[in-house]
N, C-alpha and C positions, 0 to 999 in steps of 0.2 A: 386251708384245704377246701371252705366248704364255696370259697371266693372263685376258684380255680374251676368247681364244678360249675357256678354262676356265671360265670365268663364263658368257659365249654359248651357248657349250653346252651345261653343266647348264642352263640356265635353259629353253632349247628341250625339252631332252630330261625337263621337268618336265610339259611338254603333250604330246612325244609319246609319251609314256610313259603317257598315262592310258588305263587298264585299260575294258575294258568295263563291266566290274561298277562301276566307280568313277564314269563318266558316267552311270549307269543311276541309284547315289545320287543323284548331284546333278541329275539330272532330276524325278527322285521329289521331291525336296526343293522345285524351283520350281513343281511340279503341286500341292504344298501349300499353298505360299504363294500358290497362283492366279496364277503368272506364265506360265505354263505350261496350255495345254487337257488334260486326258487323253485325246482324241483326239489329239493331235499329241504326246504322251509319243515314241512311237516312231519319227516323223520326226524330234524335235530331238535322239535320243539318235543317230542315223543321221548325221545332220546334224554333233554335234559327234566322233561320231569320224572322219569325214571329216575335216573340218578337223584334227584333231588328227595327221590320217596325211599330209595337206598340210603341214604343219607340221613334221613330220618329214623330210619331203622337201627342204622350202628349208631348212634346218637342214644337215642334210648337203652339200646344194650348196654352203653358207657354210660350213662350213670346210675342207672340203675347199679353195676357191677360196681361201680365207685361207693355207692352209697352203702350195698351190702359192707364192701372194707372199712367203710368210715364207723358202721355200726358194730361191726367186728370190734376194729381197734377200740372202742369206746365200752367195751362188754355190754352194751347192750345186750338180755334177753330175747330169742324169739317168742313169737306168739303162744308157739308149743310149750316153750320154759317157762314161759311167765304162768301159763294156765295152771300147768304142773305145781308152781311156787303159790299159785292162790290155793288148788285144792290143799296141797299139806296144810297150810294156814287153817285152812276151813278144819282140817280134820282133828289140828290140835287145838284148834278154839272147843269145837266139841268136846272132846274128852279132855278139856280143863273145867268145861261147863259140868261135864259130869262128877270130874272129882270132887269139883266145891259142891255139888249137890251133895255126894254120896256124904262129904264131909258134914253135912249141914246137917245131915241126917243123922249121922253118929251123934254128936254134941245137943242134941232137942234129945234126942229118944233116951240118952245117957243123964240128962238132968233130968228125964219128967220120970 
């Protein structure tokens, strides 16, 4: 599972990761081969870094959302749980702290 988000993600983050400069080559390259107007040079370079920052965006939603399931199916605690399971900890460390005192206090005050 976690191979597949590794994979998913460089492969995302190979588009959103393209440079300006780098769609600006590969623009220049299709105004050469005439797929491409040189009027509209600067709309499609516009164009594909748009997509490219969209791309980015559901990219991060997807693993994110992946990773919440992965932590799901794992029982993971959240932040909230986990804090919750240290205060009860906290609260019954104390009142065991207390009872061995109170106990400590019976047994001296009972022999002396």
């Amino acid at each position: 599972m976690l191979d597949i988000l590794k994979k998913t993600y460089l492969a995302g983050l190979g588009l959103a990761t393209l440079t300006r400069e780098k769609v600006e080559e590969i623009v220049d390259e299709l105004v050469k081969r005439g797929e491409v107007a040189e009027k509209d040079r600067s709309h499609v370079v516009q164009d594909l870094l748009d997509r490219a920052r969209d791309e980015q965006k559901k990219l991060s939603s997807s693993v994110q959302d992946a990773v919440q399931k992965v932590i799901r199916e794992l029982g993971v605690p959240t932040r909230k749980e986990y804090r919750h399971l240290v205060n009860r900890v906290e609260a019954l460390e104390k009142k065991s702290d207390a009872q061995k005192a109170d106990s400590s206090n019976d047994s001296t005050s009972a022999g002396g």
